[in-house]
N, C-alpha and C positions, 0 to 999 in steps of 0.2 A: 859370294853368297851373302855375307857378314854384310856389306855394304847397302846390296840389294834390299837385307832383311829393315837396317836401319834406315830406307829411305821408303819404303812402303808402310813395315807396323803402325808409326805413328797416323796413318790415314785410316786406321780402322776403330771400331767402338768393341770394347771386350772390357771385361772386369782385371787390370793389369794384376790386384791381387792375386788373383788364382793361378799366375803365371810363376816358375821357375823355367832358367835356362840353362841347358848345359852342353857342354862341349863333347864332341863325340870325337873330333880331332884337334886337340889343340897341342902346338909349338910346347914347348918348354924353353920357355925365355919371358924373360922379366916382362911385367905389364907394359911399363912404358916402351917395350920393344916393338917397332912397325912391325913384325911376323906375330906379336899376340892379338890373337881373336878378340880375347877379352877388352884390348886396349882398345878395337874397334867398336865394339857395344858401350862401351862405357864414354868414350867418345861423342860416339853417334849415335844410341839412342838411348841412354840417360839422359834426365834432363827433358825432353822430348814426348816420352811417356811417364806413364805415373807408375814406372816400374822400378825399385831402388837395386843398390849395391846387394843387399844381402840377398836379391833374388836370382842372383848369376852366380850359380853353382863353377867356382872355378878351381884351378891345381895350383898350388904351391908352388910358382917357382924358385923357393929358396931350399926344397928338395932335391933329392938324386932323382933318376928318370924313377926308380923302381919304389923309391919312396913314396913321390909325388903320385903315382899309381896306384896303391897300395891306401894312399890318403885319400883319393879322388876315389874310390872306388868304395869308401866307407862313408863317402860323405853322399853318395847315391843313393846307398842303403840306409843312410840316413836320413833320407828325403821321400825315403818307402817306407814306412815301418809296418811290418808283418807282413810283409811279400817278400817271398822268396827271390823272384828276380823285379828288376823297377819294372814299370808298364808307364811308358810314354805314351802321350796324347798322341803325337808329331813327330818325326825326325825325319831333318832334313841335309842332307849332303851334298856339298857343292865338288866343283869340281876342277883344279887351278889349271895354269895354263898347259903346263906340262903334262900331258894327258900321262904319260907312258910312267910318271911318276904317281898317278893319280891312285885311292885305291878307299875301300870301303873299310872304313872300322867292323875290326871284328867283333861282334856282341855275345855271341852264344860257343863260339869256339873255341877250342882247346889249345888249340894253335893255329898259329897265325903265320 
């Protein structure tokens, strides 16, 4: 999907300003890791669009999974202020090759 995304956006007109991105699944492994998303947007479409680094809302990988969570999940609500939960434009999920691995982040549930 990441790849997809970065070879299509840069062929459309939109005000890159008013864009934030963020990850609904992503790895917890260092940027420069081939398995982070992030490494793929930043890669492939910075640069390309007139969209910068501080608009890729990403996790800490130099956290614990529970940290990095707990950090990512303030930095959402940090990207909403006075909404109780964020309201996305858009969300998009892809889906890897391993189907039977595959699975839907859970947004409103209590468990997962």
């Amino acid at each position: 999907m990441a790849k997809f995304l970065c070879s299509g956006l840069p062929t459309i007109s939109t005000d890159w300003s008013k864009w934030k991105l963020f990850f609904c699944d992503e790895r917890l492994v260092p940027f420069g890791d081939n398995d982070s998303t992030y490494k793929v947007y930043k890669e492939n479409l910075i640069g390309k669009v007139a969209l910068k680094l501080d608009q890729i809302i990403a996790i800490d990988p130099s956290m614990s999974v529970i940290e990095a969570a707990d950090d990512y999940a303030n930095k959402v609500k940090a990207a909403f202020p006075g909404n109780e939960l964020p309201c996305f434009d858009m969300l998009m999920l892809g889906m890897g090759p391993d189907l039977m691995g595959t699975h839907v982040p859970c947004f409103l549930a209590t468990n997962c």
